[in-house]
MIZAFI-896320 format. One record per residue: residue number from 1; residue in one letter; x, y, z of N, C-alpha, C in turn. Coordinates in steps of 0.001 Angstrom, whole numbers. Layout:
# residues N
resi:NUM | resn:a | n_px:X | n_py:Y | n_pz:Z | ca_px:X | ca_py:Y | ca_pz:Z | c_px:X | c_py:Y | c_pz:Z
...
//
This chain:
# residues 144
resi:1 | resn:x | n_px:11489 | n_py:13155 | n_pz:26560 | ca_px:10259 | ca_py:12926 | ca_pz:25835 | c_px:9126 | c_py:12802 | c_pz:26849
resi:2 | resn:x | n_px:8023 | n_py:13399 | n_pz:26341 | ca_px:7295 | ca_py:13256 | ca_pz:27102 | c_px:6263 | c_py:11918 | c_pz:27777
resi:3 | resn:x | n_px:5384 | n_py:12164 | n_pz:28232 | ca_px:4386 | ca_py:10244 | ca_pz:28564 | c_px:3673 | c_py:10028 | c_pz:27615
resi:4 | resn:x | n_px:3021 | n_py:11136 | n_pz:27139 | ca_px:2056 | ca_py:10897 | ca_pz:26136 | c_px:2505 | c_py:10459 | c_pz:24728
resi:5 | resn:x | n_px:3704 | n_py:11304 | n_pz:24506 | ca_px:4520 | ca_py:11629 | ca_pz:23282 | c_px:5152 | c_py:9473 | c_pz:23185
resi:6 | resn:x | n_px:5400 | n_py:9221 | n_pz:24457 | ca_px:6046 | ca_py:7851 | ca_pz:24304 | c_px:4684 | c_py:6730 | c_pz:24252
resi:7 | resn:x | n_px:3399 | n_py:7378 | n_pz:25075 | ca_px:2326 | ca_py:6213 | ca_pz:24823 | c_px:2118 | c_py:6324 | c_pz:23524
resi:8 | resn:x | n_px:2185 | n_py:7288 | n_pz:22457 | ca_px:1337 | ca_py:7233 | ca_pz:20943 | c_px:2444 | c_py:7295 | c_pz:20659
resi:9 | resn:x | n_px:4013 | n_py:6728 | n_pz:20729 | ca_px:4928 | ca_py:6137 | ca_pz:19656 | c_px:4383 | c_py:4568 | c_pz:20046
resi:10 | resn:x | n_px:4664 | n_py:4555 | n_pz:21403 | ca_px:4369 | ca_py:2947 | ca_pz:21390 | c_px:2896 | c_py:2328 | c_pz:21032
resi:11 | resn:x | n_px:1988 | n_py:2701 | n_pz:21181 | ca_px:478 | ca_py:2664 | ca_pz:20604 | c_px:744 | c_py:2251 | c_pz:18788
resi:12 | resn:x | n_px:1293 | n_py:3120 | n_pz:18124 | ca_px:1304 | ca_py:3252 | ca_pz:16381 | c_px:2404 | c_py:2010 | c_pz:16164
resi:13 | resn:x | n_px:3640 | n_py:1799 | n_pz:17098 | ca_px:4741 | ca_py:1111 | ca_pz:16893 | c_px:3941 | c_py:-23 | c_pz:16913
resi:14 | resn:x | n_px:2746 | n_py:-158 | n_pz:18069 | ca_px:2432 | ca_py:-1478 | ca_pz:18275 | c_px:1647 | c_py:-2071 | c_pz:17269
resi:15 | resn:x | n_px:489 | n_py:-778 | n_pz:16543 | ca_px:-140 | ca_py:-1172 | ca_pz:15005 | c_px:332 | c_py:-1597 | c_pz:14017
resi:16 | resn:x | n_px:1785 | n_py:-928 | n_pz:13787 | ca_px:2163 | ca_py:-987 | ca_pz:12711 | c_px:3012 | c_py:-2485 | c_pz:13111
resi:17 | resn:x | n_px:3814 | n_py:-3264 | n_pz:14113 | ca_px:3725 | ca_py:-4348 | ca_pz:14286 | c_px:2854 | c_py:-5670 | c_pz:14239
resi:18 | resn:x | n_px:1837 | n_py:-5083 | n_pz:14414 | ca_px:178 | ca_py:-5768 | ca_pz:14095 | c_px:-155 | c_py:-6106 | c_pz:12323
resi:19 | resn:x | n_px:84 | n_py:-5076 | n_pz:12015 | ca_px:-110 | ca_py:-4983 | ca_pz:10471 | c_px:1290 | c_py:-5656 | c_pz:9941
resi:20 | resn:x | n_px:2114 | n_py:-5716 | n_pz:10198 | ca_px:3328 | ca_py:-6229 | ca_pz:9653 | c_px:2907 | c_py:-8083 | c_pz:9605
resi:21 | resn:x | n_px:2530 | n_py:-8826 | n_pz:10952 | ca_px:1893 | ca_py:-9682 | ca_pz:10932 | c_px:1175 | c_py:-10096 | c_pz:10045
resi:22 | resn:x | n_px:159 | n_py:-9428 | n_pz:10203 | ca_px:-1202 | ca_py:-9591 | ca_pz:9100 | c_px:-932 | c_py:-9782 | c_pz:7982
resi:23 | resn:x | n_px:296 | n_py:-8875 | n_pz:7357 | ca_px:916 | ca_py:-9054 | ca_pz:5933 | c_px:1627 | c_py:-10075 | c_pz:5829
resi:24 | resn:x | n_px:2377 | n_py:-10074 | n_pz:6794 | ca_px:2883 | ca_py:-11872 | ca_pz:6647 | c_px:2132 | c_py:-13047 | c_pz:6453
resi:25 | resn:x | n_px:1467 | n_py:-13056 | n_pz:7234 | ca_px:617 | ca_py:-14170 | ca_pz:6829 | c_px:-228 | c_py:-14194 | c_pz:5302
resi:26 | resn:x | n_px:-766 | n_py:-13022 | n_pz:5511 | ca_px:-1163 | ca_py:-12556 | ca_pz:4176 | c_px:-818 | c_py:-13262 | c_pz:2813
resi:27 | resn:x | n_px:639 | n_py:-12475 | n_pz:2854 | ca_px:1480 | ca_py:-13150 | ca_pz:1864 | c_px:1793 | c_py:-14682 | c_pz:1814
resi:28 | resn:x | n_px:1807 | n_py:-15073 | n_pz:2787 | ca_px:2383 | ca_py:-16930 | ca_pz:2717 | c_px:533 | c_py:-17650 | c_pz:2084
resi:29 | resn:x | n_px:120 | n_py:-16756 | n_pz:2689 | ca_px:-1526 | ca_py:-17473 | ca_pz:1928 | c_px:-1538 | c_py:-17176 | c_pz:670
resi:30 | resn:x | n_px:-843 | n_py:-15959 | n_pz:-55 | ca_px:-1021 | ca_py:-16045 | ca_pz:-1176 | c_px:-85 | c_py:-16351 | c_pz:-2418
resi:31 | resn:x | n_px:1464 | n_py:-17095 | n_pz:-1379 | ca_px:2707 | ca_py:-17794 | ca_pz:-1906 | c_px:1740 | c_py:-19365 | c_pz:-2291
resi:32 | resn:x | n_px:641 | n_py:-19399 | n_pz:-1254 | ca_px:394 | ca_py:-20838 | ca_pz:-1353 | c_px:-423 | c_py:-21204 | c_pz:-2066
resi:33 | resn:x | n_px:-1734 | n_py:-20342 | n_pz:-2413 | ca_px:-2271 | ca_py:-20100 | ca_pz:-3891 | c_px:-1766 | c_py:-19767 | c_pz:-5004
resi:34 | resn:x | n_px:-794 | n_py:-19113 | n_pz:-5515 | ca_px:328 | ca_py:-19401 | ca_pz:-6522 | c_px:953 | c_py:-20673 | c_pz:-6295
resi:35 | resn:x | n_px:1168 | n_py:-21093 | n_pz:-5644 | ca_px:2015 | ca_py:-22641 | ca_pz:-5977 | c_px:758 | c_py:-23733 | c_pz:-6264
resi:36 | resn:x | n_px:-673 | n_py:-23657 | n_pz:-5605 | ca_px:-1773 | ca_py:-24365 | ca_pz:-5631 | c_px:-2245 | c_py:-24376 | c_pz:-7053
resi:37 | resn:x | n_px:-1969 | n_py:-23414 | n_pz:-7771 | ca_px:-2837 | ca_py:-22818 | ca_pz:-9497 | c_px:-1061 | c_py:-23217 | c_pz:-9680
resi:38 | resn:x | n_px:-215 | n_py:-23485 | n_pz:-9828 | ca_px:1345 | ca_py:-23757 | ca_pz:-10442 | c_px:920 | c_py:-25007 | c_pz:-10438
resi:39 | resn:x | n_px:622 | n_py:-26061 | n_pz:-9339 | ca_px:700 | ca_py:-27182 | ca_pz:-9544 | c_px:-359 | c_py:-28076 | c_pz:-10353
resi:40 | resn:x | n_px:-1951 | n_py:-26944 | n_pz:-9795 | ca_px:-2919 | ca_py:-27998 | ca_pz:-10887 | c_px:-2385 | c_py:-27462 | c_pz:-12358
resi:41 | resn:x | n_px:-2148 | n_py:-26858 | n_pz:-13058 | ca_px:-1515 | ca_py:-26223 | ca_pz:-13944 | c_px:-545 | c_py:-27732 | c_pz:-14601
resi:42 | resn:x | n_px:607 | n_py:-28188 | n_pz:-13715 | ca_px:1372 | ca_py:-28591 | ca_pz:-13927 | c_px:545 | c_py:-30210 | c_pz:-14024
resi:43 | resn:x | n_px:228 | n_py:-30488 | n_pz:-13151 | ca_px:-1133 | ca_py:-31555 | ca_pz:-13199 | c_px:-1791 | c_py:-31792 | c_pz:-14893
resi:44 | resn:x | n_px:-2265 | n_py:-30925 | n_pz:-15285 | ca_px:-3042 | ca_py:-30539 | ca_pz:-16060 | c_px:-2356 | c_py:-30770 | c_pz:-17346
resi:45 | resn:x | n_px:-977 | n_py:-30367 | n_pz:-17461 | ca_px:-124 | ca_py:-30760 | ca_pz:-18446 | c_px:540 | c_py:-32097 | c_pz:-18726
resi:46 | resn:x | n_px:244 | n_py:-32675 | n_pz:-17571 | ca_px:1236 | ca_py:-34058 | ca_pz:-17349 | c_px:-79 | c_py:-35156 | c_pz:-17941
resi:47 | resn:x | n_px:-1351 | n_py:-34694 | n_pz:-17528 | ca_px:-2576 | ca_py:-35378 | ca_pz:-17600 | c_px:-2791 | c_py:-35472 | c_pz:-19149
resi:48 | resn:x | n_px:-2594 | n_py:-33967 | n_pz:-20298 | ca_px:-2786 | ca_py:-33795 | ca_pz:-21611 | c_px:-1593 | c_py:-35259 | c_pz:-21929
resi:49 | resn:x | n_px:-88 | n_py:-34738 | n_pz:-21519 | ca_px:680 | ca_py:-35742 | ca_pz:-22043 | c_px:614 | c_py:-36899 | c_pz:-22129
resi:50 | resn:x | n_px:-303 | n_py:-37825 | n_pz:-21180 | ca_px:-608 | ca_py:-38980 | ca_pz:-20534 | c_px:-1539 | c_py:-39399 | c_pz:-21503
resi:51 | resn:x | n_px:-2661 | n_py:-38651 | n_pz:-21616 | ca_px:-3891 | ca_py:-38582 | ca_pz:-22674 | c_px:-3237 | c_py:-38632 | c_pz:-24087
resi:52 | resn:x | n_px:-2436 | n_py:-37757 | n_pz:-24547 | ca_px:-2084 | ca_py:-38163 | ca_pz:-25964 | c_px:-855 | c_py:-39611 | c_pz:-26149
resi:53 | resn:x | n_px:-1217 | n_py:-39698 | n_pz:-25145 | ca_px:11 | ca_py:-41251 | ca_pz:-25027 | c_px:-877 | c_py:-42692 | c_pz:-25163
resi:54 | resn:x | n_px:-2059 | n_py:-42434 | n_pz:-24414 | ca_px:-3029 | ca_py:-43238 | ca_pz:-23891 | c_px:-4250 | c_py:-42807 | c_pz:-24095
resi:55 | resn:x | n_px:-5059 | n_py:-43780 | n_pz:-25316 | ca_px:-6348 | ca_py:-43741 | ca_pz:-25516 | c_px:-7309 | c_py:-43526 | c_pz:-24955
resi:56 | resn:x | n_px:-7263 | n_py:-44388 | n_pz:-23695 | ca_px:-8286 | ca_py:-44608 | ca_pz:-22814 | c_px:-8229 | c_py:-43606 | c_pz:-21991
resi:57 | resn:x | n_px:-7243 | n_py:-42880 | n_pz:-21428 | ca_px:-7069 | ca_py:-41642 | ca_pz:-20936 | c_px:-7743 | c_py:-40341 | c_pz:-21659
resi:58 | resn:x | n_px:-7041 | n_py:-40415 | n_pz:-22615 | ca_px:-7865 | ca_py:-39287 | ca_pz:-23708 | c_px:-9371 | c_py:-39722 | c_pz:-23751
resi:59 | resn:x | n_px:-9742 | n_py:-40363 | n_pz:-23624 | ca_px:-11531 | ca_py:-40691 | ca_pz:-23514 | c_px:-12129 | c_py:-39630 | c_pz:-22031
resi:60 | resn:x | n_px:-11151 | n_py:-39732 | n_pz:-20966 | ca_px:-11933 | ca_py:-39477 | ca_pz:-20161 | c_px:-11472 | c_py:-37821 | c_pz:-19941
resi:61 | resn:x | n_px:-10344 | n_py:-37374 | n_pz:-20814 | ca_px:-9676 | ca_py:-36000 | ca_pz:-20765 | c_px:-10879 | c_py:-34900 | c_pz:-20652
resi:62 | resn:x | n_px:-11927 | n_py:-34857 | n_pz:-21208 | ca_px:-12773 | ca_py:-34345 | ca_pz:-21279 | c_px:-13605 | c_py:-33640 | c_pz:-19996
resi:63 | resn:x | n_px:-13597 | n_py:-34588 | n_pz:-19232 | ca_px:-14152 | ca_py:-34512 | ca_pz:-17431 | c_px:-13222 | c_py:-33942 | c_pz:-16472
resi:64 | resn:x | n_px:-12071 | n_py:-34833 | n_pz:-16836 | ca_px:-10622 | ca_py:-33906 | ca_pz:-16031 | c_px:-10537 | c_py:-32559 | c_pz:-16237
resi:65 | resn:x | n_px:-10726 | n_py:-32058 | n_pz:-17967 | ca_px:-10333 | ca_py:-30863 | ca_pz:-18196 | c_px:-11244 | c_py:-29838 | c_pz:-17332
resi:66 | resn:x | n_px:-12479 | n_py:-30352 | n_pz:-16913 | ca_px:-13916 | ca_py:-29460 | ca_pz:-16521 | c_px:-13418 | c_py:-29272 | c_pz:-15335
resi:67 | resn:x | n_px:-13093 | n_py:-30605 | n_pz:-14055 | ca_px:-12432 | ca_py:-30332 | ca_pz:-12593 | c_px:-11721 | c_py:-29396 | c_pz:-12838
resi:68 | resn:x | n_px:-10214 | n_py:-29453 | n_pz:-14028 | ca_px:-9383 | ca_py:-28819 | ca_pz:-13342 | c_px:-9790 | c_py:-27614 | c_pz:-13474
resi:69 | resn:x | n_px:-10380 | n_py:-26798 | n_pz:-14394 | ca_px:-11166 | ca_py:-25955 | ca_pz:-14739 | c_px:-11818 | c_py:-25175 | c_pz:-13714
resi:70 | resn:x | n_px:-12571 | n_py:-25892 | n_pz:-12702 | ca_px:-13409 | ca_py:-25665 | ca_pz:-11955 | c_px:-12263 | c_py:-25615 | c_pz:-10400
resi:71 | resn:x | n_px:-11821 | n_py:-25994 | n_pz:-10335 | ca_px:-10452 | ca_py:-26185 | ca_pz:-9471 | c_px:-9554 | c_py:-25124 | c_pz:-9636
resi:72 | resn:x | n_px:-9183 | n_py:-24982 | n_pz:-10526 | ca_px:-8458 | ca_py:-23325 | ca_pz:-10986 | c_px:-8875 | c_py:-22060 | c_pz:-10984
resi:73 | resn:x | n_px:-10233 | n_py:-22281 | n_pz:-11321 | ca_px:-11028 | ca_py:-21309 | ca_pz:-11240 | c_px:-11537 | c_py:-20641 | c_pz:-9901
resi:74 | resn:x | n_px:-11266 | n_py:-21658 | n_pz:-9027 | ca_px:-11892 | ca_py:-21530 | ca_pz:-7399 | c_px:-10557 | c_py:-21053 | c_pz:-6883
resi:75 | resn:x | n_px:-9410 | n_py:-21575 | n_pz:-7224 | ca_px:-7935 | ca_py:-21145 | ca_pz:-6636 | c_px:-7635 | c_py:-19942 | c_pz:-7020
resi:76 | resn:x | n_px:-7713 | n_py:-19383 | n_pz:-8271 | ca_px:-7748 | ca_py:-17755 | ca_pz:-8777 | c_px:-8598 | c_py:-16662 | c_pz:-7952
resi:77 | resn:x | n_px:-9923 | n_py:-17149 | n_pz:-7891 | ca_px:-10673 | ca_py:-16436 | ca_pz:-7049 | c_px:-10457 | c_py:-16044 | c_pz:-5572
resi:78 | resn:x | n_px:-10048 | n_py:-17392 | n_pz:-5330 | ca_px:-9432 | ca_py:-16993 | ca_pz:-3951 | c_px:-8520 | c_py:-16305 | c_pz:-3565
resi:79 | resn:x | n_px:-7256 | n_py:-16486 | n_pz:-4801 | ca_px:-5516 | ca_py:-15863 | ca_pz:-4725 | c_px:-6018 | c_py:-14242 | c_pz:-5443
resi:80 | resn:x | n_px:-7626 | n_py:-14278 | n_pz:-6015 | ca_px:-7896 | ca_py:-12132 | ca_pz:-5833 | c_px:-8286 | c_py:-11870 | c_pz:-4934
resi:81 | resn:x | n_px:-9057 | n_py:-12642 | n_pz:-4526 | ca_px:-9542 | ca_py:-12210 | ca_pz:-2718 | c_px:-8273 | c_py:-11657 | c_pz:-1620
resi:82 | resn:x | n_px:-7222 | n_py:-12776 | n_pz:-1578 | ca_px:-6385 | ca_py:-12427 | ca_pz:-895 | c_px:-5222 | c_py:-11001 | c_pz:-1601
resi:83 | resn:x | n_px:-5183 | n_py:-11221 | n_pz:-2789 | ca_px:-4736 | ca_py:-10322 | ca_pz:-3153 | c_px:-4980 | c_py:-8746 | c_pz:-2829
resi:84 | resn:x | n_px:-6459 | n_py:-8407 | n_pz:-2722 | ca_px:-7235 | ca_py:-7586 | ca_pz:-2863 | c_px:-6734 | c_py:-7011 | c_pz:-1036
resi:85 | resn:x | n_px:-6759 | n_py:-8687 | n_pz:-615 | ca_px:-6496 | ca_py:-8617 | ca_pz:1487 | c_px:-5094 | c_py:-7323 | c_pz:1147
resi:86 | resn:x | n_px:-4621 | n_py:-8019 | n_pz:563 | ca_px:-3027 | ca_py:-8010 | ca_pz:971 | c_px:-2469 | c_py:-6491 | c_pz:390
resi:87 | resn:x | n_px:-3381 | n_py:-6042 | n_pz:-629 | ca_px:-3306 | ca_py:-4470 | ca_pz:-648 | c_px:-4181 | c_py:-3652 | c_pz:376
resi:88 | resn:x | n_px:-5374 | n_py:-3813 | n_pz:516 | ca_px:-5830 | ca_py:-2836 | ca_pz:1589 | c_px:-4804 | c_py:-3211 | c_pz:2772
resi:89 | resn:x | n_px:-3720 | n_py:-4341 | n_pz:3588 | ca_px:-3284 | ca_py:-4475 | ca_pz:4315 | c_px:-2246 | c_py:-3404 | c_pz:4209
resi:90 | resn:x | n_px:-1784 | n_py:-3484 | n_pz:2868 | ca_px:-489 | ca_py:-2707 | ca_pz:2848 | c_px:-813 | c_py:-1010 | c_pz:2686
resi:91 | resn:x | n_px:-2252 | n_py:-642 | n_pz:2304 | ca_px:-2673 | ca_py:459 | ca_pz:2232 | c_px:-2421 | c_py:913 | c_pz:3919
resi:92 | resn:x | n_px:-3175 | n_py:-58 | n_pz:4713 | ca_px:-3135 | ca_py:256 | ca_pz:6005 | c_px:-2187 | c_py:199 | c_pz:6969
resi:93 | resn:x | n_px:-1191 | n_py:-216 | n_pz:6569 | ca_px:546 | ca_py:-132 | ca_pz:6778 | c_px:1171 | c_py:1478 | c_pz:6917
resi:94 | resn:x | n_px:970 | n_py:1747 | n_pz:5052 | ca_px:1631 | ca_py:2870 | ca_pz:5091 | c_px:1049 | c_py:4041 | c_pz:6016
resi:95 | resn:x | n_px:-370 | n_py:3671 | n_pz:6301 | ca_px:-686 | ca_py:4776 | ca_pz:6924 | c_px:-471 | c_py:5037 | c_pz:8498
resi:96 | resn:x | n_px:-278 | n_py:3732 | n_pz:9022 | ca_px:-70 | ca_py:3637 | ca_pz:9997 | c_px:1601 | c_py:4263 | c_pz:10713
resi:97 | resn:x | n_px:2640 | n_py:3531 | n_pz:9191 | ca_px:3919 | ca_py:4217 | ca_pz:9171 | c_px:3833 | c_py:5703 | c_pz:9403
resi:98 | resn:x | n_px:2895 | n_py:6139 | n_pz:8573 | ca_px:2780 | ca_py:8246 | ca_pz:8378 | c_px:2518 | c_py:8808 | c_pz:9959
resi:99 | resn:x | n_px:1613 | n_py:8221 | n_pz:10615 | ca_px:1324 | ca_py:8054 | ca_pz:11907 | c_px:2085 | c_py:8375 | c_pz:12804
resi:100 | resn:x | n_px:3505 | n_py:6986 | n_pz:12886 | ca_px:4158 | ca_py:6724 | ca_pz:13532 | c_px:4903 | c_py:7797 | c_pz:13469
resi:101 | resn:x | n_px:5335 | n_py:8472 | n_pz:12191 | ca_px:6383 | ca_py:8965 | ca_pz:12045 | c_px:5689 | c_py:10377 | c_pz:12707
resi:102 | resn:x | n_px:4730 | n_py:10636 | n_pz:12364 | ca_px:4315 | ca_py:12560 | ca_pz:12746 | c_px:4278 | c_py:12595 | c_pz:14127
resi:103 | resn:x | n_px:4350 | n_py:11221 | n_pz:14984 | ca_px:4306 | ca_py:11015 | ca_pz:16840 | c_px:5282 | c_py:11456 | c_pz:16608
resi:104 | resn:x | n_px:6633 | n_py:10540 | n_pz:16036 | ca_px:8150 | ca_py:10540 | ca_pz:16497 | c_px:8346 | c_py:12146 | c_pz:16250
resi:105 | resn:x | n_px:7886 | n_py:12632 | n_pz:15195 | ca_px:8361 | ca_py:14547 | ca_pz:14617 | c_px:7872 | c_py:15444 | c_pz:16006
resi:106 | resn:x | n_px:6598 | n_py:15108 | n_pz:16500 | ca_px:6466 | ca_py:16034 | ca_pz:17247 | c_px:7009 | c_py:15654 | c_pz:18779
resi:107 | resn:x | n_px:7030 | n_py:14465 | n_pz:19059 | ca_px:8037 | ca_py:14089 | ca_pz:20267 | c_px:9195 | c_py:14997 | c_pz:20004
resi:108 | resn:x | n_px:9975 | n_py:14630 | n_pz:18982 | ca_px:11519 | ca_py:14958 | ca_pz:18533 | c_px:11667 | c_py:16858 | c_pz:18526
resi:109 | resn:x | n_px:10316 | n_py:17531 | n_pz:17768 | ca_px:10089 | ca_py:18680 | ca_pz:18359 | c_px:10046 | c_py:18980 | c_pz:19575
resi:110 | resn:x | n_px:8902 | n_py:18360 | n_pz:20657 | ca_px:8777 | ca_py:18961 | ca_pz:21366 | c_px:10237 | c_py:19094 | c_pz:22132
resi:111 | resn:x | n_px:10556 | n_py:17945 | n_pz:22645 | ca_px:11747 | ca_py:17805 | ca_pz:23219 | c_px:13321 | c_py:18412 | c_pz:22779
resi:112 | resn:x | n_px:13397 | n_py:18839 | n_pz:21329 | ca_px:14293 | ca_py:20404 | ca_pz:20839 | c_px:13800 | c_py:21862 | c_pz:21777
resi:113 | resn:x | n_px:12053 | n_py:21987 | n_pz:21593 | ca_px:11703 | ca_py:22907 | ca_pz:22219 | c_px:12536 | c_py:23011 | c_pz:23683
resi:114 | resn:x | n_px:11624 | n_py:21725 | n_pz:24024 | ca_px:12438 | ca_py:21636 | ca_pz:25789 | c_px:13712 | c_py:22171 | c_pz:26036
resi:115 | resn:x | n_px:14915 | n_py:21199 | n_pz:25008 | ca_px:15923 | ca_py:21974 | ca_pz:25340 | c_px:16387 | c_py:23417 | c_pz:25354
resi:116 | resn:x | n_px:15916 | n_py:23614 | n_pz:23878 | ca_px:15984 | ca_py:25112 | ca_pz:23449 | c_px:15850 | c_py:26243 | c_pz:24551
resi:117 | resn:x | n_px:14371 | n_py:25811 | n_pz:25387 | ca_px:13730 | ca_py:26850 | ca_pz:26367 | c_px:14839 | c_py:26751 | c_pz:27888
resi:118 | resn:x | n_px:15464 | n_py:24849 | n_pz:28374 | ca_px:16212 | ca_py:25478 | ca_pz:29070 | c_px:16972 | c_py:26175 | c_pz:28651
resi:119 | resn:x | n_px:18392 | n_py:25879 | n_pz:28077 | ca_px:19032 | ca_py:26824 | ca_pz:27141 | c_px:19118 | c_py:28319 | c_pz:27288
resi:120 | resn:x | n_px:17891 | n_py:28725 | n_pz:27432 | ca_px:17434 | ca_py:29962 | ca_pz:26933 | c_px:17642 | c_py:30518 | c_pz:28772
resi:121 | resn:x | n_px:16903 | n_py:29536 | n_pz:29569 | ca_px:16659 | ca_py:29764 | ca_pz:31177 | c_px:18269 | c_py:30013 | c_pz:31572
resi:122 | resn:x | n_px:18951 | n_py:29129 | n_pz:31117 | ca_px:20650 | ca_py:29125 | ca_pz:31678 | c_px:21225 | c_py:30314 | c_pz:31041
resi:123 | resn:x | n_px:21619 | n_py:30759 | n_pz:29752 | ca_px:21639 | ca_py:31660 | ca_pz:28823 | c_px:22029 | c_py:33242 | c_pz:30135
resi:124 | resn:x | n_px:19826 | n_py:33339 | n_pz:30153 | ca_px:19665 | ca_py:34239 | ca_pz:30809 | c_px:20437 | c_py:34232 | c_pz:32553
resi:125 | resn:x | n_px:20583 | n_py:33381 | n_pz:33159 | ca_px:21068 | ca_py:32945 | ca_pz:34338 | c_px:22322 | c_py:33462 | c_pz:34166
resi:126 | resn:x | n_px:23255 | n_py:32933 | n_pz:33151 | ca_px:24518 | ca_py:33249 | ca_pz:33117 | c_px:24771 | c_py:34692 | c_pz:32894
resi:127 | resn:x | n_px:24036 | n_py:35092 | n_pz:31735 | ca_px:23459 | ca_py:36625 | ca_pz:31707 | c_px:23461 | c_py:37451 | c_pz:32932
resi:128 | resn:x | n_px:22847 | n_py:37398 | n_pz:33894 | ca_px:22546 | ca_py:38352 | ca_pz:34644 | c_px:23577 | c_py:37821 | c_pz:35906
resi:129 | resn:x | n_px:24035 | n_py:36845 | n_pz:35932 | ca_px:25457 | ca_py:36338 | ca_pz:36885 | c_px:26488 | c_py:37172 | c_pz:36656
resi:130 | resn:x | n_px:26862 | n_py:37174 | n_pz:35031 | ca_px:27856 | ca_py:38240 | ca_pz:34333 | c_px:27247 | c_py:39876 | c_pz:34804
resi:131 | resn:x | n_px:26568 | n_py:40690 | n_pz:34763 | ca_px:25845 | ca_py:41509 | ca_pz:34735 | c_px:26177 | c_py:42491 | c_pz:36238
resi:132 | resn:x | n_px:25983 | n_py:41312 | n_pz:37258 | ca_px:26448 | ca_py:40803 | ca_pz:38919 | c_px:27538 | c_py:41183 | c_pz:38893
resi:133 | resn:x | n_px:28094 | n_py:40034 | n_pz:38265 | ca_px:30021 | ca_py:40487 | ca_pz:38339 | c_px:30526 | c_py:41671 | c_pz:38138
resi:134 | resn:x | n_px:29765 | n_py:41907 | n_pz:37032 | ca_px:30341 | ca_py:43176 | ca_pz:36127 | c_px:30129 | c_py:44979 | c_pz:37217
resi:135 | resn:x | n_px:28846 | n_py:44532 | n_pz:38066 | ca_px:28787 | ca_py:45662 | ca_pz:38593 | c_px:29194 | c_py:45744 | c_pz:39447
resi:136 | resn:x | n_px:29403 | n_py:44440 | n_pz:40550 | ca_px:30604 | ca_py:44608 | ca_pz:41733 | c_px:31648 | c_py:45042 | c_pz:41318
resi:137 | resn:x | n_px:32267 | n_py:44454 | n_pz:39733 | ca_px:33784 | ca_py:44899 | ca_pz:39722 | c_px:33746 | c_py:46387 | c_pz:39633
resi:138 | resn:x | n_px:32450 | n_py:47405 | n_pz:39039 | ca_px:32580 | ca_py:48323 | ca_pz:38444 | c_px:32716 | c_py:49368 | c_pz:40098
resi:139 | resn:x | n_px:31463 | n_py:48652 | n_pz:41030 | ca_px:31794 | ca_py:49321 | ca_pz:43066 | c_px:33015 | c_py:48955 | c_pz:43026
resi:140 | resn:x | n_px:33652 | n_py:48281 | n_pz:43078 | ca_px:34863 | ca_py:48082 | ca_pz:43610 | c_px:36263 | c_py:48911 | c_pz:42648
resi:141 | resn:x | n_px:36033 | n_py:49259 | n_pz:41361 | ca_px:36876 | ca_py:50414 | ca_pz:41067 | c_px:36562 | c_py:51644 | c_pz:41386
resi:142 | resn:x | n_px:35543 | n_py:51727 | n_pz:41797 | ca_px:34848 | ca_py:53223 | ca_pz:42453 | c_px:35451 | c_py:53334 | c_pz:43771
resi:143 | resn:x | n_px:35551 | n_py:52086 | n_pz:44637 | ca_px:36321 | ca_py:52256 | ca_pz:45864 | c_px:37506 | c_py:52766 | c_pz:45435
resi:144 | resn:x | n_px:38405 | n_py:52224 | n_pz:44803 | ca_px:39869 | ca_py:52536 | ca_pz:44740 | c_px:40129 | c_py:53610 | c_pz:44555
//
């Protein structure tokens, strides 16, 4: 393989390692906004139950409901933001994969070529070695 052929596998190998990152994290930020909107959620239900248990609770249900509201609403926004991250990330993944792979095709070409052409150099070598042989043996029945 050639230098170049191995700097732009390792160059794309190294992006697409880069981007693999990025998506990781990506994703755990947006495992953690799903569990953040799961729990006020769950909050939110325990608070109704509490309220229809308790008067004085239910008095103030009204204000809670607006936070959590406003709290959920800020956690959604954020978990599309990242969402939104976490597809252009993966947009920029695959492309980086397509990349990688058309280095590795034409490395993997060129280096068939390579062989092919010695191949071809020995081929002919052996060729005209035989050729050699063939016409000494042919002087040497002419001697006899």
């Amino acid at each position: 393989m050639t230098k170049w052929a191995k700097s732009l596998i390792r160059l794309s190998t190294y992006e697409v390692e880069t981007l693999q990152k990025r998506l990781a994290e990506v994703v755990t930020r947006r495992t953690h906004f799903e569990m953040k909107i799961a729990t006020l959620d769950a909050e939110y239900e325990l608070e109704c139950a509490r309220a229809a248990a308790d008067a004085a609770i239910a008095h103030v249900l009204p204000a809670y409901k607006h936070g959590f509201r406003l709290r959920r609403d800020t956690a959604v926004g954020e978990l599309d933001v990242i969402v939104a991250e976490e597809d252009g990330i993966r947009d920029q993944l695959s492309v980086a994969f397509e990349e990688l792979k058309k280095f590795e095709h034409v490395a993997e070409v060129t280096q068939l070529k390579r062989i092919a052409a010695q191949k071809r150099a020995e081929d002919a070598a052996l060729d005209e070695a035989a050729l050699r042989i063939s016409a000494n043996n042919a002087k040497a029945q002419r001697r006899a």
